[in-house]
ROZADREN-715516 format. One record per residue (C-alpha): residue number from 1; x, y, z. Coordinates in nm, 4 decimals. Layout:
N
 kepa        x        y        z
  NUM        X        Y        Z
...
This chain:
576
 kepa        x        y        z
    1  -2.6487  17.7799   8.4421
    2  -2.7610  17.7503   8.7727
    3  -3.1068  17.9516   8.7414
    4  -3.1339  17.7529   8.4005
    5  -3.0842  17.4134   8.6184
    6  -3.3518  17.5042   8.8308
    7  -3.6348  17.5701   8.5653
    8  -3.5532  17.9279   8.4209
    9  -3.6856  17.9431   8.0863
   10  -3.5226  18.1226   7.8036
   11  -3.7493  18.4702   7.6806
   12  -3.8740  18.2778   7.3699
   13  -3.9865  17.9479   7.5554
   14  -4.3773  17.9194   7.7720
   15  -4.3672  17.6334   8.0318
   16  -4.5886  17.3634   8.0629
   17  -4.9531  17.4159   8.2508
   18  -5.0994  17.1277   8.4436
   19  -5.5003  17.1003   8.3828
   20  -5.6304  16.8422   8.5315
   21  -5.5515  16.4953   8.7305
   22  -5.8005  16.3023   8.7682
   23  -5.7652  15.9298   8.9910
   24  -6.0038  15.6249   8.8484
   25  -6.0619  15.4906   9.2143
   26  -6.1659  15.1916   9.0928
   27  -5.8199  15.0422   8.9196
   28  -5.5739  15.3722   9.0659
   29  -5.5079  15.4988   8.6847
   30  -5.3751  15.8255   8.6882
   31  -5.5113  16.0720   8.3678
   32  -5.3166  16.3872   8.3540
   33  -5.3987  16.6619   8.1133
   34  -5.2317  16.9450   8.0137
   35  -5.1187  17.2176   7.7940
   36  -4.7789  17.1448   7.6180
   37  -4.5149  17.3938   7.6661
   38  -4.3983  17.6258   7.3563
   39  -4.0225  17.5303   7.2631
   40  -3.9535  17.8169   6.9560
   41  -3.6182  17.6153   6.8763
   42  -3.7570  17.2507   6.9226
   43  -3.5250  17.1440   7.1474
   44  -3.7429  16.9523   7.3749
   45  -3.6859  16.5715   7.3194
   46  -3.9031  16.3923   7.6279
   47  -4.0643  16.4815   7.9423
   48  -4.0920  16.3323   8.2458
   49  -4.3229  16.2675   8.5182
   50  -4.2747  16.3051   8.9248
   51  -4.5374  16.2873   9.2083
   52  -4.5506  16.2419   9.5751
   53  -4.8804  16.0652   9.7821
   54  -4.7625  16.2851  10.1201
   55  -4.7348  16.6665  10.1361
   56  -4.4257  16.5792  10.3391
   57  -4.2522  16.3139  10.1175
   58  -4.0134  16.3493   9.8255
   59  -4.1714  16.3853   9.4371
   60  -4.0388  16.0268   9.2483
   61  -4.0193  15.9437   8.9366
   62  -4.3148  15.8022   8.7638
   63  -4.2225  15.7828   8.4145
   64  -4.0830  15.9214   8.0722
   65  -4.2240  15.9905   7.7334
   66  -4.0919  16.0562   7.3955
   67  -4.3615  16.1904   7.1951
   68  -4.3643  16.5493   7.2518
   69  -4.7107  16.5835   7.1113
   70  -4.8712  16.4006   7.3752
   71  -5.1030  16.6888   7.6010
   72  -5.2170  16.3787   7.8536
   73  -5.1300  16.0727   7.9828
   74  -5.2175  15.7912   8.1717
   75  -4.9959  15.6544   8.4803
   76  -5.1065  15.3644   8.6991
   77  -5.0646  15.4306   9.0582
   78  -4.9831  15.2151   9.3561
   79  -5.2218  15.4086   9.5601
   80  -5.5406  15.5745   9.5663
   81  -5.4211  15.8626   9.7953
   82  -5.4272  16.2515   9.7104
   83  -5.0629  16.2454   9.4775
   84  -4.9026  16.5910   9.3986
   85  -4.7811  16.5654   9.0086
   86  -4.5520  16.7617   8.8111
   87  -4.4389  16.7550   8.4642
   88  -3.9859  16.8319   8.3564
   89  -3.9507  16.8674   7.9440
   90  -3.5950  16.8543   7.8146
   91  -3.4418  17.0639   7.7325
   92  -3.4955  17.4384   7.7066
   93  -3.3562  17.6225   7.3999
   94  -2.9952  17.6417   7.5891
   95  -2.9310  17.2656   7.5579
   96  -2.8803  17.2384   7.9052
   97  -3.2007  17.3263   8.1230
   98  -3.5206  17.1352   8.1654
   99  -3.8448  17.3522   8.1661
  100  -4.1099  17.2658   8.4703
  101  -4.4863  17.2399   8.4865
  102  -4.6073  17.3867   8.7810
  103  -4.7729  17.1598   9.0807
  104  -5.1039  17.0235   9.0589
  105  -5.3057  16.8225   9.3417
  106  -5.5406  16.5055   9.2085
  107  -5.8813  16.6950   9.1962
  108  -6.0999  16.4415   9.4081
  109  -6.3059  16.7216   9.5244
  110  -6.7024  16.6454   9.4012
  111  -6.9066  16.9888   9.3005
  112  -7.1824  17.0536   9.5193
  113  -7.5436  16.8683   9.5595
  114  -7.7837  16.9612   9.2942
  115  -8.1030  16.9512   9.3341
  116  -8.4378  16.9091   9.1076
  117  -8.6917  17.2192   9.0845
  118  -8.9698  16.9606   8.9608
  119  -9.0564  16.7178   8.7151
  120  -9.3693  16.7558   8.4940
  121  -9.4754  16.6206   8.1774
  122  -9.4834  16.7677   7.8562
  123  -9.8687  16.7775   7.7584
  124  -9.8239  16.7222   7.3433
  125  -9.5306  16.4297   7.3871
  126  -9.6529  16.3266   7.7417
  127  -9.3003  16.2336   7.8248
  128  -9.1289  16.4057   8.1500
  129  -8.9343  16.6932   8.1572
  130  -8.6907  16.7160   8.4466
  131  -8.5737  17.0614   8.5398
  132  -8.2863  17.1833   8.7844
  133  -8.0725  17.4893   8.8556
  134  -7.7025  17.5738   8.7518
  135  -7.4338  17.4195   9.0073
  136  -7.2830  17.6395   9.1701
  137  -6.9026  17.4744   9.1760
  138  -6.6640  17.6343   8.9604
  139  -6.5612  17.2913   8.8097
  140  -6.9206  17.1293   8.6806
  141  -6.9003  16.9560   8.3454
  142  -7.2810  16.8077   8.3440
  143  -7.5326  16.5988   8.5263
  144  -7.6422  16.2282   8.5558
  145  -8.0150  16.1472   8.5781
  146  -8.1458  15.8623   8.7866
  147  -8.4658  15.6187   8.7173
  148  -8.5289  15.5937   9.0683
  149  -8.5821  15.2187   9.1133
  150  -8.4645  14.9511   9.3399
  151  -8.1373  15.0177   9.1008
  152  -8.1192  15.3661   9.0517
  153  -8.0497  15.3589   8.7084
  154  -7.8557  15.6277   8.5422
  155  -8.1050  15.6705   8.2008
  156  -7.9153  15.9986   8.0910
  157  -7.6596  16.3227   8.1111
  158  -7.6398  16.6441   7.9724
  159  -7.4557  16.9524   8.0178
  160  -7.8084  17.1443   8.0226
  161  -8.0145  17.2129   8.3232
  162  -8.3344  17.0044   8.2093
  163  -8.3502  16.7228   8.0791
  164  -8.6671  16.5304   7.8455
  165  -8.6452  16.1462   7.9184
  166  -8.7751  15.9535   7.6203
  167  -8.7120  15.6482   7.7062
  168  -8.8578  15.3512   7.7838
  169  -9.0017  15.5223   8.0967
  170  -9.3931  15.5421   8.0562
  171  -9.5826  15.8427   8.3106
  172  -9.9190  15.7854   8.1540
  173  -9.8622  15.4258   8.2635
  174  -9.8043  15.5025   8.6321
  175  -9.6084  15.7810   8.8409
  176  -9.2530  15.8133   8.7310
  177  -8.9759  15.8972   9.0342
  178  -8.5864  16.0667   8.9328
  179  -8.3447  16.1709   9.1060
  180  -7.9791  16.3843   8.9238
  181  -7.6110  16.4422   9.0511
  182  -7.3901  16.6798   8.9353
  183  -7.0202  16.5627   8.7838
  184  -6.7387  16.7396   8.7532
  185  -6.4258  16.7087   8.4841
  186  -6.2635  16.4420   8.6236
  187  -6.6198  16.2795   8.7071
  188  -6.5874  16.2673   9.0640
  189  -6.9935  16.2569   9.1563
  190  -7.2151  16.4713   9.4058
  191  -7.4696  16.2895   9.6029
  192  -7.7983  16.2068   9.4349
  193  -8.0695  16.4489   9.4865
  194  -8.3654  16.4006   9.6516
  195  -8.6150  16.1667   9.4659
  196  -8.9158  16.3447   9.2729
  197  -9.2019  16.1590   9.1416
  198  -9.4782  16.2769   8.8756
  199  -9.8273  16.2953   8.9249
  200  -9.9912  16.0196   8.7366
  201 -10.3553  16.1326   8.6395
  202 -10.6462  15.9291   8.5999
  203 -11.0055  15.9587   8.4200
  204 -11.3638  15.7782   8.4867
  205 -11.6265  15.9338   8.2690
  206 -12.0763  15.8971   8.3886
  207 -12.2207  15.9075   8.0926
  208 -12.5651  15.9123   8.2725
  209 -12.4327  16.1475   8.5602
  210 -12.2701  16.3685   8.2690
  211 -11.9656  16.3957   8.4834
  212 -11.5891  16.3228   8.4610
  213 -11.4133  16.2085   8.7473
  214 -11.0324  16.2432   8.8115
  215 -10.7808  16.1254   9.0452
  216 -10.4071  16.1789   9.0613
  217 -10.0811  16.0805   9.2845
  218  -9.9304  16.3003   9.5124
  219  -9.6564  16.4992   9.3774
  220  -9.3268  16.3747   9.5279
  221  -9.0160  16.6467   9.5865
  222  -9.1381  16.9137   9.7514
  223  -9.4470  17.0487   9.9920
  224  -9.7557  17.1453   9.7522
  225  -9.9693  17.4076   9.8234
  226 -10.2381  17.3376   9.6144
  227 -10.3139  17.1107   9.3271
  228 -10.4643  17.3470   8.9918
  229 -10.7423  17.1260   8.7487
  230 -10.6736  17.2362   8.3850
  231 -10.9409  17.1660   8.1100
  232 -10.9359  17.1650   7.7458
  233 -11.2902  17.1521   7.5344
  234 -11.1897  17.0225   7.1767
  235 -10.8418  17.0603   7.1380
  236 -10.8910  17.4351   7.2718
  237 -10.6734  17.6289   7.5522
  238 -10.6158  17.5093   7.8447
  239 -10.8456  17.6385   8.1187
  240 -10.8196  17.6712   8.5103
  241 -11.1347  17.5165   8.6140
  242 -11.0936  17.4280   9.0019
  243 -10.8500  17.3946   9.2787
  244 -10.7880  17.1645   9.5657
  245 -10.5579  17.2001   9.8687
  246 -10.2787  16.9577   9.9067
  247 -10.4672  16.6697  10.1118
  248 -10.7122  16.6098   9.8178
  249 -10.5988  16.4751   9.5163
  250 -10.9398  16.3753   9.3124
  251 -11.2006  16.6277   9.1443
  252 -11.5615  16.5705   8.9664
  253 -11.6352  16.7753   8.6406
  254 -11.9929  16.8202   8.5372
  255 -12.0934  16.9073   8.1814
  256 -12.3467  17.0297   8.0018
  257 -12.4016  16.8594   7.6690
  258 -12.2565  16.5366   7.5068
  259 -12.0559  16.5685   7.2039
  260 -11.7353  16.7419   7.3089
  261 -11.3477  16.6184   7.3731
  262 -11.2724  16.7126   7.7257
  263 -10.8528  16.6848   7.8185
  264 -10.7578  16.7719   8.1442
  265 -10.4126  16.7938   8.3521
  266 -10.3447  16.8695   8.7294
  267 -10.0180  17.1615   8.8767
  268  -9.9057  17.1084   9.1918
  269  -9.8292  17.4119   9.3175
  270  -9.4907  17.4389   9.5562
  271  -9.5929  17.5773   9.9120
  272  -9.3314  17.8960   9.8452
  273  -9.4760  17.9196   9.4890
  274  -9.1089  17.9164   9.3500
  275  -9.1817  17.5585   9.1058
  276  -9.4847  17.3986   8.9707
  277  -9.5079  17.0584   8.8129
  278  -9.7430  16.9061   8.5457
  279  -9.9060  16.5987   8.5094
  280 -10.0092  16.3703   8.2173
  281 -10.2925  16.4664   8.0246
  282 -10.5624  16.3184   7.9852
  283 -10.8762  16.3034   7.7448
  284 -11.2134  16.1882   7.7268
  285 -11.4760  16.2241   7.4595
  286 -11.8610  16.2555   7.5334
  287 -12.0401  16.0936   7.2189
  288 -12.3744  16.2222   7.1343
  289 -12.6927  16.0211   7.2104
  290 -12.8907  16.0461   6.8923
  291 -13.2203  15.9516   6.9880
  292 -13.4146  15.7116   6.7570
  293 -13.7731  15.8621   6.6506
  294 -14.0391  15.6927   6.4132
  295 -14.0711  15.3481   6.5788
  296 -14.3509  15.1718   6.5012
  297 -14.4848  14.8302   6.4950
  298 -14.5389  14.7046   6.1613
  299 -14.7796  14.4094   6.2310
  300 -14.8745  14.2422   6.4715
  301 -15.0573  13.8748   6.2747
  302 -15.1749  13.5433   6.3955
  303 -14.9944  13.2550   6.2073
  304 -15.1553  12.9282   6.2882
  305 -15.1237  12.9168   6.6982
  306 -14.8453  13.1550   6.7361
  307 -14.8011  13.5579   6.6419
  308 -14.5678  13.6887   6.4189
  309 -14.4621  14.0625   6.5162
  310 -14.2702  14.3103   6.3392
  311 -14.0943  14.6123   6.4973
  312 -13.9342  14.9140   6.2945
  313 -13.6975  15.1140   6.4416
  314 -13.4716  15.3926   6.2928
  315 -13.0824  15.3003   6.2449
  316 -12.8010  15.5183   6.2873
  317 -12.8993  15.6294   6.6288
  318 -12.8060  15.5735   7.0281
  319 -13.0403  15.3016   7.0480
  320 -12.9517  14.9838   7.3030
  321 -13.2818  14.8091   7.3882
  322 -13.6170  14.7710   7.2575
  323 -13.8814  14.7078   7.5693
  324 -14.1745  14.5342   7.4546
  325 -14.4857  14.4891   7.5978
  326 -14.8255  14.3149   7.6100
  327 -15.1840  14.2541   7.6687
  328 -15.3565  13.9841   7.6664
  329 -15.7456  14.0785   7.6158
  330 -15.7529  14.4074   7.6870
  331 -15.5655  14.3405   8.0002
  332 -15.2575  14.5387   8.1523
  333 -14.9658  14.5359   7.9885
  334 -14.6545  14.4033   8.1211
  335 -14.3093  14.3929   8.0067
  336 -14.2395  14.0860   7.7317
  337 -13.9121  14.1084   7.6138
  338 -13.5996  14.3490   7.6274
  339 -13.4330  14.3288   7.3173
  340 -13.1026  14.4383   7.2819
  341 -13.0881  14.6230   6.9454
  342 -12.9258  14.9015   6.7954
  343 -13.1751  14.9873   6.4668
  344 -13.3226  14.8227   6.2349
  345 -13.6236  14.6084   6.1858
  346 -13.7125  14.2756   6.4269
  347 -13.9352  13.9339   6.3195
  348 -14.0694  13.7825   6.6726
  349 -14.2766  13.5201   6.7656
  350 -14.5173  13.4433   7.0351
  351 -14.5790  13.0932   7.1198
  352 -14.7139  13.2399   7.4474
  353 -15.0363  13.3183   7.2875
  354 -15.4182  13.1361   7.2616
  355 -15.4927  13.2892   6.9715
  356 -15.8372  13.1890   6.9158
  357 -16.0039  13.3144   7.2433
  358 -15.8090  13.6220   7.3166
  359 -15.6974  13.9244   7.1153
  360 -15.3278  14.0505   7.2318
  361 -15.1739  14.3958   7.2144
  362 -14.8109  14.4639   7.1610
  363 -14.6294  14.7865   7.1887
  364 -14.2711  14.8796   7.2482
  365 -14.0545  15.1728   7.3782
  366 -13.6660  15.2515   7.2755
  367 -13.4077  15.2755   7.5250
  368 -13.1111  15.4487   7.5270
  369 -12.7636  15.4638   7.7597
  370 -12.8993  15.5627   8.1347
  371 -13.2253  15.3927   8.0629
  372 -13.3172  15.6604   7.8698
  373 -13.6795  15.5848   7.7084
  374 -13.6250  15.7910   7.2764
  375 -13.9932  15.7243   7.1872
  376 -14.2670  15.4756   7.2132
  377 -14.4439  15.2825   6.9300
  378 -14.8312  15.2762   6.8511
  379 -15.0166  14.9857   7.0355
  380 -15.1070  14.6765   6.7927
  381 -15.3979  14.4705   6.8610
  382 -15.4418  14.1395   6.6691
  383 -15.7610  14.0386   6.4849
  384 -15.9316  13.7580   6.6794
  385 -16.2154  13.6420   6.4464
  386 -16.5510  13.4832   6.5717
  387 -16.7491  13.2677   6.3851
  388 -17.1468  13.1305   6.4677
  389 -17.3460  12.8780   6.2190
  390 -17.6682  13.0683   6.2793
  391 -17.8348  12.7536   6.1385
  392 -17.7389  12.5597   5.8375
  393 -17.5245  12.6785   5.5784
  394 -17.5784  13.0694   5.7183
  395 -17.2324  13.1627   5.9005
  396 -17.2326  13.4909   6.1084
  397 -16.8511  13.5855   6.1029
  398 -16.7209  13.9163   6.3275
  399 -16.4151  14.0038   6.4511
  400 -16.2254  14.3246   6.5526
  401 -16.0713  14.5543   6.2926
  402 -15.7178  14.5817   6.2400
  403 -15.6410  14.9391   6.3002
  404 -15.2597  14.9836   6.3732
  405 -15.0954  15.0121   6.0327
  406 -14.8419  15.3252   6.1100
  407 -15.0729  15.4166   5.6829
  408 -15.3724  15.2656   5.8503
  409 -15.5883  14.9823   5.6764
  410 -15.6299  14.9976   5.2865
  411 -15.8847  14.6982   5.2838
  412 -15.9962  14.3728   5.4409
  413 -16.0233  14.0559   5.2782
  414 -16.2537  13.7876   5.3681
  415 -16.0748  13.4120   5.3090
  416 -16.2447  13.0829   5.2772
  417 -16.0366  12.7508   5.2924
  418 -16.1049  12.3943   5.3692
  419 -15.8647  12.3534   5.6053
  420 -15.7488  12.5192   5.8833
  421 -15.3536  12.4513   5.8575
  422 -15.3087  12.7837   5.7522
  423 -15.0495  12.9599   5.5913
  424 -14.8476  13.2289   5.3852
  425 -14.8620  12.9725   5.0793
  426 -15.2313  12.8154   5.1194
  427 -15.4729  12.8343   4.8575
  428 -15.7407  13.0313   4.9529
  429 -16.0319  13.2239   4.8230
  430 -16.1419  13.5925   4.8936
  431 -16.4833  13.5214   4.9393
  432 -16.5339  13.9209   4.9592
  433 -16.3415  14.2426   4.9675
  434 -16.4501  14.5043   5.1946
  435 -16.3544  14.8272   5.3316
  436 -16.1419  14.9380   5.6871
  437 -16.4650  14.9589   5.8954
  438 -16.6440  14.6846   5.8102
  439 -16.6320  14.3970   6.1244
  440 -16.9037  14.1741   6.0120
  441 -17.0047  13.9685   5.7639
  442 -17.2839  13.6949   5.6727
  443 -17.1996  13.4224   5.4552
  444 -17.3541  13.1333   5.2614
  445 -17.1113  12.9171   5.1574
  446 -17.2321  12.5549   5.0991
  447 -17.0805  12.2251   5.2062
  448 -16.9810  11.9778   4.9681
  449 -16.7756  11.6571   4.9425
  450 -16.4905  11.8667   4.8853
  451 -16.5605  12.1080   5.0977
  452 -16.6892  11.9110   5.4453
  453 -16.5371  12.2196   5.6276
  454 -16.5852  12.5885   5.5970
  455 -16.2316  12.7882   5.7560
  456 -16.2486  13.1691   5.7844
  457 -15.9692  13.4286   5.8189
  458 -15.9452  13.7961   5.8021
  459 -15.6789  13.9523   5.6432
  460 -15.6379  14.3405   5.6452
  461 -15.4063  14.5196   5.3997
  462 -15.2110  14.8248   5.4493
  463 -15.1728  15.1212   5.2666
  464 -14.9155  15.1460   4.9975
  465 -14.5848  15.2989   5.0625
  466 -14.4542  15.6206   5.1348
  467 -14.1207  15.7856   5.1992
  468 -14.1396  15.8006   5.5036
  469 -14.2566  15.3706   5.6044
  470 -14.1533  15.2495   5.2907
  471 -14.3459  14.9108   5.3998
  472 -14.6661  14.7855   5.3212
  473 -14.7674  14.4766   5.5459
  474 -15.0940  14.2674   5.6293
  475 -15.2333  14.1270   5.9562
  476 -15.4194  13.7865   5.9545
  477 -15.6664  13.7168   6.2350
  478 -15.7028  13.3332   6.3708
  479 -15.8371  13.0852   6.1391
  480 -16.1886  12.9491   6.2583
  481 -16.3617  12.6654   6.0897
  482 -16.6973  12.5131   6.0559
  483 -16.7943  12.1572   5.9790
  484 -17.1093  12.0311   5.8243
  485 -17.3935  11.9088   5.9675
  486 -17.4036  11.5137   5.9493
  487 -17.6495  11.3866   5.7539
  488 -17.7314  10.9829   5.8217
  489 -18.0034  10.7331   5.7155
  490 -17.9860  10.3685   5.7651
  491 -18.1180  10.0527   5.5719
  492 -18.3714   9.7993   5.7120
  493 -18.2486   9.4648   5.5774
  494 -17.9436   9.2646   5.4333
  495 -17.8927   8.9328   5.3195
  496 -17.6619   8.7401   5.3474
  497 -17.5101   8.5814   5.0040
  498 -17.7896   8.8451   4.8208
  499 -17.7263   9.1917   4.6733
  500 -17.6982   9.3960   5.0399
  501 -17.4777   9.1675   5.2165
  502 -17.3049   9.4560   5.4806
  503 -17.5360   9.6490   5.7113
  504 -17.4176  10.0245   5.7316
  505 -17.5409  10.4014   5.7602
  506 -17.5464  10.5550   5.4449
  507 -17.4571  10.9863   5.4885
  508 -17.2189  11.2775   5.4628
  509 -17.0149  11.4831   5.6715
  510 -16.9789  11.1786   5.9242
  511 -16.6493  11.0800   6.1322
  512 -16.6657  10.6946   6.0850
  513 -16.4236  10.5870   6.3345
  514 -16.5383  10.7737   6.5926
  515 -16.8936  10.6238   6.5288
  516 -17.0429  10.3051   6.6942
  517 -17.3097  10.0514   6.5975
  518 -17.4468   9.7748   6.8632
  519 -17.6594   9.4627   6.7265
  520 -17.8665   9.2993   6.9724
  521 -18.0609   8.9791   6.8816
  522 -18.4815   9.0009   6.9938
  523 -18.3470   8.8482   7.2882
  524 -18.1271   9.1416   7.3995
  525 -17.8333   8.9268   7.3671
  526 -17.5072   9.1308   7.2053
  527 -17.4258   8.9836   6.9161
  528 -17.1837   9.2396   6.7552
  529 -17.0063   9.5969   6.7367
  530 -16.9267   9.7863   6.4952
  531 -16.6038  10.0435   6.5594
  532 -16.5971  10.1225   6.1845
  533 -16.9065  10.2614   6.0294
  534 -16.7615  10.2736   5.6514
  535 -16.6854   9.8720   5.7266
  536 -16.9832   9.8107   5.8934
  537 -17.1946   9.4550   6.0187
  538 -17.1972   9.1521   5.7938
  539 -17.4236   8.9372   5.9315
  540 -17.1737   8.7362   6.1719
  541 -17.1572   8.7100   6.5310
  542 -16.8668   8.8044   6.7660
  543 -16.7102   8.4097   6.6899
  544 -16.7195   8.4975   6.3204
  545 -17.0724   8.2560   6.2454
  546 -17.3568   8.4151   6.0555
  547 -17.6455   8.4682   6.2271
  548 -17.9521   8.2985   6.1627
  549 -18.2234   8.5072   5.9641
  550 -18.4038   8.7036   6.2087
  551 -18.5562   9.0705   6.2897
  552 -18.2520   9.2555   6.5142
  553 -18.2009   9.5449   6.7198
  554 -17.9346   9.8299   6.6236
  555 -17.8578  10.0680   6.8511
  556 -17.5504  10.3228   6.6982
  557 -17.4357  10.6569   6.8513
  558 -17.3081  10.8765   6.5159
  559 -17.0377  11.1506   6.5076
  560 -17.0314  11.4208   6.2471
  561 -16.7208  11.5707   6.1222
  562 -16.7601  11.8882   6.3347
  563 -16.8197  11.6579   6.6585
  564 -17.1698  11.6538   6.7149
  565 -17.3440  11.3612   6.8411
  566 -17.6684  11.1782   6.6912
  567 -17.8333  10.8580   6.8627
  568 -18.0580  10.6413   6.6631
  569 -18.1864  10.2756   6.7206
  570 -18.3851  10.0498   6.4741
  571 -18.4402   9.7164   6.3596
  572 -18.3050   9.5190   6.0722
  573 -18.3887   9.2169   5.8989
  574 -18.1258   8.9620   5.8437
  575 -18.2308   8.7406   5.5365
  576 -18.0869   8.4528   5.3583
């Protein structure tokens, strides 16, 4: 009885075996686990619990339970000190004896510091991957991970010795710092690690230096020895292509050619060589410059005071800008315009033009990225026609010929109007047809009523069509007129209250406003003017009194229709 009394078990019963106690610090709740005793003849009916806060102290009593299939148990404690704990089932198959745990201490013992080997960043997911060694404490259940922050956020655990964070956490964003502690089975906590920080990669790309530049941050955790530059052309392996030491974190890649996807990432290198650690990746692509070919300008025509300019330029290429230039007779050319334009065909005017004293040239380059210059267009010289009235009715017309159709000239056309408000719609008549040599031409065209004014144009006609400028366009020169001759004769009488009561030229071709008549009497006396020649002198005076019948004095300047002057002065009888 006595052994039994003092925790002898019976052959067929296994005592009790304490696994853990674990102390929440922050409320003093006591878990105890454990592994339940074996009692063959199920005579166990409650267990108890004792424990002691000093090594020198009696064990008390803490408590009692009834359910036997309990394996832990939570006790709140007055204290937060280090309690002994031991567990007393009863009773043992005899009836009589109790059956004792053995003694366990609160485990408030944390494992050891862990540290992280480095943090890179996984190159398809571009997320980090933190990566540590195994604890070495017996009792490590898993690790925390820290977003190191003004908080220090715990983001994450796990039982494994790496850990992917794919949360909210961005690296390609900006440089990413974490920290871990190790946590045992009652998770008491080591101390956090030391902070380490990804590299955080970044990319410029010179299109016109055909270079790719890249910085990075410093990696943060341990010394580096070297940083490694990896490259990638078109999704291809990964290649070492250069290497920095540890004060210099940016490199410049040159290339070759455009039209290639370049992806880089930077390895720090640890000064022992024991860890490495990746950064981001990241990827630039090189477009190609297509050049544009085949520009050409396809006309270059005077519409009434202005010019009207067409420019032709292939589509689907690199083209930016379209430099134009011009000449003003035969002059130097200087830049016009810069046209941004990417293909395709541009209608321009020039109001900046006089078209009927000077011919103008035109030509134009493309321009790529970098100021690249693709090609340059033919020059285009407008027609500037000239026309002389040799003497009446005989009109010597030449002008320069029209030779910058990308086909070349088909034919000229000579046109005749009456008026020189030209255009596209105007009815006109081709007064001759002639080849695309001919610059010259004599012509007899006769005024009329109807026709008081002779206006010349030349108009030169492209060749049809092809496949390759399928266009056909025409170049008008300036329009130049002539105006008849005036042609004047006056009468020698009126009278007044007869047949011929108004005293007036009679003529063609004559501009009767502009055209003046002065009447003197025999004494040289002014006795009226005439501003309107069509209206004419009736016979009065400038107070509206008819004159008395008498021989007078005209003296008139006339103005023809093309400007020219004529003087005459006679005498006319004034009759009643």
């Amino acid at each position: 009885m006595l052994l039994a009394s003092l925790g002898f078990l019976n052959a067929q019963d296994v005592r009790p075996k304490i696994r853990r106690a674990c102390l929440n610090r922050s409320d003093s709740t006591l878990n105890l686990l454990w592994v339940k005793p074996i009692n063959s003849c199920g005579s166990i009916t409650n267990f108890s619990i004792y424990g002691r806060d000093d090594i020198l102290g009696l064990f008390i009593y803490l408590g009692n339970r009834t359910d036997i299939s309990l394996d832990n148990v939570a006790i709140k404690l007055k204290n937060l000190r280090s309690w002994e704990l031991y567990l007393v089932y009863n009773t043992d198959c005899n009836g009589v004896d109790s059956i004792f745990s053995d003694t366990i201490t609160i485990d408030n013992t944390a494992p050891d510091n862990s540290q992280i080997d480095s943090v890179s960043i996984d190159l398809v997911s571009q997320k980090a991957i933190i990566g540590w060694s195994r604890n070495t404490s017996i009792d490590t259940k898993g690790y925390l991970i820290y977003h190191v922050t003004g908080s220090n956020d715990v983001i994450g655990s796990t039982e494994q010795t790496q850990y992917l964070d794919n949360g909210t956490r961005n690296p390609t964003a900006a440089s990413v710092s974490y920290s871990i502690a190790a946590y045992d089975s009652c998770q008491n906590t080591s101390l956090i690690s030391e902070t380490h920080s990804t590299i955080f990669l970044r990319s410029q790309y010179n299109q016109c230096n055909k270079t790719i530049s890249l910085s990075w941050t410093n990696y943060v955790g341990w010394q580096v020895s070297e940083y490694q530059i990896y490259r990638s052309i078109n999704a291809g392996n990964f290649e070492l292509v250069g290497t920095v030491i540890s004060n210099i974190n940016q490199f410049t890649y040159n290339f070759n050619s455009f039209g290639d996807s370049y992806c880089f990432f930077i390895r720090a290198i640890k000064f022992d060589r024991t860890a490495s650690s990746s950064s981001i990746n990241t990827c630039i692509n090189t477009p190609l410059i297509i050049e544009s070919k085949n520009s050409y300008v396809a006309k270059a025509s005077v519409q009434n005071n202005h010019i009207e300019l067409s420019l032709v330029t292939e589509t689907g290429t690199s083209l930016q800008n379209i430099l134009l230039y011009k000449s003003e007779n035969n002059g130097a050319f200087q830049l016009y315009q810069t046209i941004n334009n990417t293909g395709g065909t541009i209608n321009l005017i020039d109001n900046n033009v006089r078209v009927n004293r000077f011919t103008y040239s035109y030509y134009f380059t493309t321009q790529g990225p970098c100021d690249f210059i693709f090609d340059t267009s033919q020059i285009a010289t407008t027609v500037l026609l000239r026309v002389n009235q040799v003497e009446a009715e005989v009109q010597e017309l030449n002008w320069n010929l029209y030779n910058a159709f990308i086909k070349e000239t088909q034919n000229q056309e000579i046109l005749l109007s009456n008026s020189i408000d030209y255009n596209k719609s105007s009815p006109w008549n081709i007064i001759q047809q002639t080849n695309n040599i001919n610059t010259s031409l004599t012509d007899n065209s006769q005024f009329s009523i109807n026709y008081q004014r002779l206006c010349y144009c030349i108009k030169s006609i492209e060749n049809l069509p092809n496949s390759t400028f399928n266009r056909q366009d025409t170049s008008y020169s300036n329009v130049v007129c002539v105006d008849a001759e005036p042609i004047v004769y006056f009468p020698n009488a009126i009278q007044i209250n007869g047949f011929n009561t108004v005293f007036k030229p009679k003529g063609l071709f004559l501009n009767n406003t502009e055209s003046t008549i002065y009447i003197y009497n025999r004494w040289g006396e002014l006795v009226h003017t005439v501003k309107d020649i069509s209206i004419g002198w009736d016979g009065k005076d400038q107070k509206g009194d008819f004159v008395q019948s008498d021989i007078y004095v005209y003296k008139a300047t006339i103005v023809g229709i093309n400007g020219k002057k004529l003087n005459f002065n006679g005498t006319i009888s004034v009759l009643k």
